[in-house]
C-alpha positions in Angstrom: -12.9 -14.6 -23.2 -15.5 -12.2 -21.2 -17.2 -13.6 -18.7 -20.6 -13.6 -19.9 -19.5 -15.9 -22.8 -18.5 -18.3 -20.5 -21.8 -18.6 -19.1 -24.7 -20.7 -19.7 -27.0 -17.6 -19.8 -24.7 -16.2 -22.4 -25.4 -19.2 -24.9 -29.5 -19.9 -23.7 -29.8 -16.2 -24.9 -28.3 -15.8 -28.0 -29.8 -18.8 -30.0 -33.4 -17.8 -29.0 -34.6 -16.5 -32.4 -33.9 -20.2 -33.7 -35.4 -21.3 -30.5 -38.4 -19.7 -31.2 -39.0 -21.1 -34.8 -38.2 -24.4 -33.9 -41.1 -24.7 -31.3 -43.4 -23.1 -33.4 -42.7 -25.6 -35.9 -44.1 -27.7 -33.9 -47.7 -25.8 -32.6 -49.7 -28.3 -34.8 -48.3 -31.3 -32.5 -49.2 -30.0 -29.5 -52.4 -27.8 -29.8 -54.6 -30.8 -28.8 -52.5 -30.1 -25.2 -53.1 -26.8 -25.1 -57.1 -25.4 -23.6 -59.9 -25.5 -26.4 -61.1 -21.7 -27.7 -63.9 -21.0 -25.3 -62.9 -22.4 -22.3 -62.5 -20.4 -19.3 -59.2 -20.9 -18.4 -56.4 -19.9 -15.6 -53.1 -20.1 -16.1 -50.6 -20.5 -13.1 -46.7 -20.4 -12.2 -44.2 -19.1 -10.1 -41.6 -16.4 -10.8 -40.8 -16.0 -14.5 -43.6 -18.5 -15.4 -46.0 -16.5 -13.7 -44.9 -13.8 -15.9 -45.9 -15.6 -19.2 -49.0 -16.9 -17.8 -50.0 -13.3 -17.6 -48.7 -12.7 -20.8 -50.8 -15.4 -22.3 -53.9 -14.8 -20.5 -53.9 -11.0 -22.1 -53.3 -12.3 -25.5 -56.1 -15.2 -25.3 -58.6 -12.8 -24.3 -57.8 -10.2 -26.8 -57.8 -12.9 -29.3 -60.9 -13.8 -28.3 -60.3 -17.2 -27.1 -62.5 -17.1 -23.8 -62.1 -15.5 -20.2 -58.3 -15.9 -18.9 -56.8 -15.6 -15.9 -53.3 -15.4 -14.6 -52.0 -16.7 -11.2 -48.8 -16.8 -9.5 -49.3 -21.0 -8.0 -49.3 -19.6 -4.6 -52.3 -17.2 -4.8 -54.5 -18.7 -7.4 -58.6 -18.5 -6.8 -58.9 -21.7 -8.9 -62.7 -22.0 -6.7 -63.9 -19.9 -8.8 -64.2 -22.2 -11.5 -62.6 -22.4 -14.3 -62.7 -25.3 -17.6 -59.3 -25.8 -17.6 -55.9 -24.5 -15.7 -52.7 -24.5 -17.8 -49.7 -24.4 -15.8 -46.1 -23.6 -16.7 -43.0 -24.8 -15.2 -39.4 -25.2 -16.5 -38.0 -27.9 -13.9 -41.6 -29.7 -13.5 -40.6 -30.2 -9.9 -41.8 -26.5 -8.2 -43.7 -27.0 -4.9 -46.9 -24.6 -5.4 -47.3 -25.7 -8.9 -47.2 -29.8 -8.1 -49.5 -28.5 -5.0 -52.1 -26.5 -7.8 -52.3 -29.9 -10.1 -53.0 -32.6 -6.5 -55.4 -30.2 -5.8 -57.0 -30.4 -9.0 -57.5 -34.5 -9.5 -60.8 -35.2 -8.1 -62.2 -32.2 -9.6 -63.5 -32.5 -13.2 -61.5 -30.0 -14.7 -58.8 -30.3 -17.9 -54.9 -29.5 -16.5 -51.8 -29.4 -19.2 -48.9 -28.3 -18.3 -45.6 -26.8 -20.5 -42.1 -27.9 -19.2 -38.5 -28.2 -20.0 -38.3 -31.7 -18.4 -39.9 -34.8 -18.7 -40.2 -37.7 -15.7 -41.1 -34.8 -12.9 -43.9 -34.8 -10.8 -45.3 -31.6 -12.9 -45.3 -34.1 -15.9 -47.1 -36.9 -13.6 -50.0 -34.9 -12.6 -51.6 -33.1 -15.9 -53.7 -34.7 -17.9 -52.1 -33.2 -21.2 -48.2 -32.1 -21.6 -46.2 -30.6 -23.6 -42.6 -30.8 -23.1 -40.1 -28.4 -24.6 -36.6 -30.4 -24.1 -34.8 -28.4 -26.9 -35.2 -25.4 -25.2 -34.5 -26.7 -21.2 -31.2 -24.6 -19.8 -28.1 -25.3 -17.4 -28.6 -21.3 -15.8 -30.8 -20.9 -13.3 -32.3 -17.5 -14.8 -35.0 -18.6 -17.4 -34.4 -17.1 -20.6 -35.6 -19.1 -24.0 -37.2 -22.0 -22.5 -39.4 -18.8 -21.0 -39.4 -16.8 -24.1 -39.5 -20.2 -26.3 -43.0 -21.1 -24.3 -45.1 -17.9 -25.0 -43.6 -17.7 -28.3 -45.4 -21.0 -28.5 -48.7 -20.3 -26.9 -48.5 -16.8 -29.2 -48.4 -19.5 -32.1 -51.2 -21.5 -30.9 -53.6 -18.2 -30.9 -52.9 -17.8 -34.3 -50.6 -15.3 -34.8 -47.9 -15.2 -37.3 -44.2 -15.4 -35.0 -42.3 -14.6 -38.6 -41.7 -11.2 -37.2 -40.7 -12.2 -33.9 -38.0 -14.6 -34.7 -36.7 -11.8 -37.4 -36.5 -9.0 -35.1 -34.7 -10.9 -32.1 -32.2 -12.7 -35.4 -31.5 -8.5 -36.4 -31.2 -7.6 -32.4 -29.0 -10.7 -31.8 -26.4 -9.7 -34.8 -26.2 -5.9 -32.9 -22.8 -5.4 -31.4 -23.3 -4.5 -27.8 -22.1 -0.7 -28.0 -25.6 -0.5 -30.7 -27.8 -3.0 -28.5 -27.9 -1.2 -25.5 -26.6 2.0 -26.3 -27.7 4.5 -23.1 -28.6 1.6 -20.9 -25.2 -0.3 -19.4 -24.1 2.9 -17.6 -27.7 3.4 -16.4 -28.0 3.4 -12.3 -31.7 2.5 -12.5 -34.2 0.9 -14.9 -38.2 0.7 -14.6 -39.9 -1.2 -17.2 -43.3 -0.7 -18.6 -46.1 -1.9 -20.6 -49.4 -2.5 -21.6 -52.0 -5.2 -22.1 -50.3 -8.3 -22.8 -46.7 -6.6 -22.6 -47.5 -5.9 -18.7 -46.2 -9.3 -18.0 -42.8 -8.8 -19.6 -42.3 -5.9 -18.3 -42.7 -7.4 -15.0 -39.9 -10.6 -16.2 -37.7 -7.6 -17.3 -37.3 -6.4 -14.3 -37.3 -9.7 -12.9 -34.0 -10.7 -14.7 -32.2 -7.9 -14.1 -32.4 -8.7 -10.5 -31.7 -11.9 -10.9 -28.7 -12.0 -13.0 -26.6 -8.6 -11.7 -28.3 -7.4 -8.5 -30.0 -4.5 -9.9 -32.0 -2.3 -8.7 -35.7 -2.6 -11.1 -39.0 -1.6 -10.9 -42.0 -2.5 -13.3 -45.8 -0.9 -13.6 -48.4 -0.8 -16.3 -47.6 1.8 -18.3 -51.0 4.0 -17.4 -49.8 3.5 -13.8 -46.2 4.7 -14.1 -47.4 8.6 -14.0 -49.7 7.5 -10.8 -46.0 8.0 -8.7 -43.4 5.7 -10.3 -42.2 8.5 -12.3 -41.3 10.6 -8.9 -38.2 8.2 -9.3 -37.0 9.2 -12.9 -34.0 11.3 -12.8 -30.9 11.8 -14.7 -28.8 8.5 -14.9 -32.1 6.3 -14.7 -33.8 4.8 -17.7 -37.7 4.6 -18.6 -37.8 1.1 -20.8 -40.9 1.0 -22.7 -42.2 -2.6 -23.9 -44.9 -2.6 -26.7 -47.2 0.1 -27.2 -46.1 3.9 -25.0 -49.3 6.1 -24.4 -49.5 9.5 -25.4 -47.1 11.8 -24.0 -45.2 9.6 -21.6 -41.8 9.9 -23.6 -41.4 13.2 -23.5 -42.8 13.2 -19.4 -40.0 11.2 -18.7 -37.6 13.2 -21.1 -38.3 16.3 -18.7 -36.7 14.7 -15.6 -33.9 13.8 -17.0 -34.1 10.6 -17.3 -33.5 8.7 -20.6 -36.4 7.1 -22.3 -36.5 3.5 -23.7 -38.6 1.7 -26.5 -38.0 0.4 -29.7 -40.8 -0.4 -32.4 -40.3 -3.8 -32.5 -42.2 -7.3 -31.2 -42.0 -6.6 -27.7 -40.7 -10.7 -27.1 -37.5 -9.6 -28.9 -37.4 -6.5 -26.7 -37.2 -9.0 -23.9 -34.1 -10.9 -25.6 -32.2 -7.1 -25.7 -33.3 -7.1 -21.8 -31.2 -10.7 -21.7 -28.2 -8.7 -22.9 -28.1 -6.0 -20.6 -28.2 -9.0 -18.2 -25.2 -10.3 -19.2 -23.5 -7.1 -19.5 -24.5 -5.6 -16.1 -22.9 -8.9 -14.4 -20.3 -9.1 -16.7 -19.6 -5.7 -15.1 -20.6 -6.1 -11.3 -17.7 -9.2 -11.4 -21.1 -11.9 -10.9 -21.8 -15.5 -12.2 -25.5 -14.8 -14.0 -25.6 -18.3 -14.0 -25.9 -18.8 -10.0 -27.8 -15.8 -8.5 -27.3 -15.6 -4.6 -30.2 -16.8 -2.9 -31.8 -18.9 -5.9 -31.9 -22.2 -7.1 -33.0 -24.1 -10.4 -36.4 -24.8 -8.7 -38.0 -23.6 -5.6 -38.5 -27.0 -3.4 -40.5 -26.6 -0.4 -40.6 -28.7 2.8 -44.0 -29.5 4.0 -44.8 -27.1 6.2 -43.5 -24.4 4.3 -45.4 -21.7 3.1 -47.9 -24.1 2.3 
């Protein structure tokens, strides 16, 4: 047996498309938790949470939800003002998030907050939760609770997740030669997007860092001509998530360099990112489970960083 298989990160990625129609079934239960359309809202976590909140915050505006903003925990501008702050946090036990919500408990504004597990000091402090135990995970690179969560909040904006869950179901069933065919052998990836699909692009890159030490770069896709692209070359890949803009294929086409993008829901893009993950470490002789440096949760002492 491969080595990936072994792994934790193997199994939390390939049952996401059920994950992801299991907590949808559930969005009626837990929209009460979730910030009332109108509201002006900020949305705050750290590291791949961070990532969704900025997902989310692009897809509540566009949906016409009220003014959303996106924070990493440690460099929010919550004095602005805002109705209510939604944070996101797998363990429930991250040091800037629990410092965000005590921060927050004399002032009158509504918190929630979306984790994997319950009894945490996360869980403690917000006034509304939603916990998302089916989808928690033994790796310390966040996959499907990650993935599980915005599919989630995409469900609670109204939009219809059928394609979603089929698209990652057909991408999931791909042999690995057809899933990431032009990408294992690739020396460098940058991943871009647009709008709401800026913020995976940015937890692309993220996790294959994370997981096999690679070397990754993200932009907004308007932004990657502005000097990313001096990078593109023969042996490096452009990844496209969501929508491309005019011309930019066949820019990066004429360095050399292969470009990226399938016409599919950009969240199941993300699970074919998981993949190359596992077959990148799988290849560089590393654990994904247990990237050097990293732990489950990021656990401050006082006077750090804080």
């Amino acid at each position: 047996m491969s080595l990936d298989r072994q792994s934790h990160l193997f199994h939390e990625v390939v049952g996401q498309s059920d994950d992801w129609a299991r907590v949808v079934s559930r969005v009626g239960e837990v929209a009460a938790a979730l910030p009332p359309a109108g509201a002006r809202v900020a949305v705050v976590g750290c590291g791949t949470s961070f990532y969704m909140a900025q997902a989310y915050a692009a897809l509540r505006e566009q949906a016409g939800q009220g003014e959303t903003d996106a924070f990493a925990a440690s460099e929010h501008r919550l004095r602005r003002g805002y109705d209510a702050v939604l944070v996101i946090s797998r363990s429930g036990t991250t040091t800037e998030v629990i410092d965000v919500l005590e921060s927050l408990r004399d002032r009158d504004v509504r918190t929630a907050a979306i984790v994997a597990t319950a009894g945490t000091p996360v869980t403690q402090l917000a006034d509304h939760l939603i916990v998302l135990s089916e989808v928690d995970e033994r790796s310390v690179v966040q996959t499907r609770f990650a993935t599980s969560a915005l599919a989630l909040l995409r469900a609670s904006l109204g939009e219809d997740l059928t394609g979603a869950v089929a698209d990652a179901a057909a991408l999931l069933a791909e042999d690995e030669a057809q899933a990431l065919a032009g990408l294992v052998d690739a020396e460098q990836v940058t991943f871009v997007g647009r709008g709401w699909t800026v913020g995976l692009a940015e937890e692309a890159a993220l996790k294959l860092r994370e997981s096999a030490q690679f070397w990754t770069e993200s932009y907004p896709a308007m932004e990657y001509r502005h000097g990313p692209i001096s990078i593109a070359a023969p042996g490096r890949v452009t990844w496209a998530l969501g929508s491309v803009p005019d011309g930019l294929a066949e820019q990066v086409r004429a360095t050399g360099a292969h470009f990226e993008h399938r016409d599919i829901d950009p969240l199941a893009e993300l699970v074919r990112v998981h993949r190359l993950c596992l077959a990148k470490a799988r290849r560089a002789g590393l654990d994904p489970d247990n990237p050097r440096h990293l732990t489950r949760s990021i656990i401050l002492e006082p006077s750090a960083g804080r």
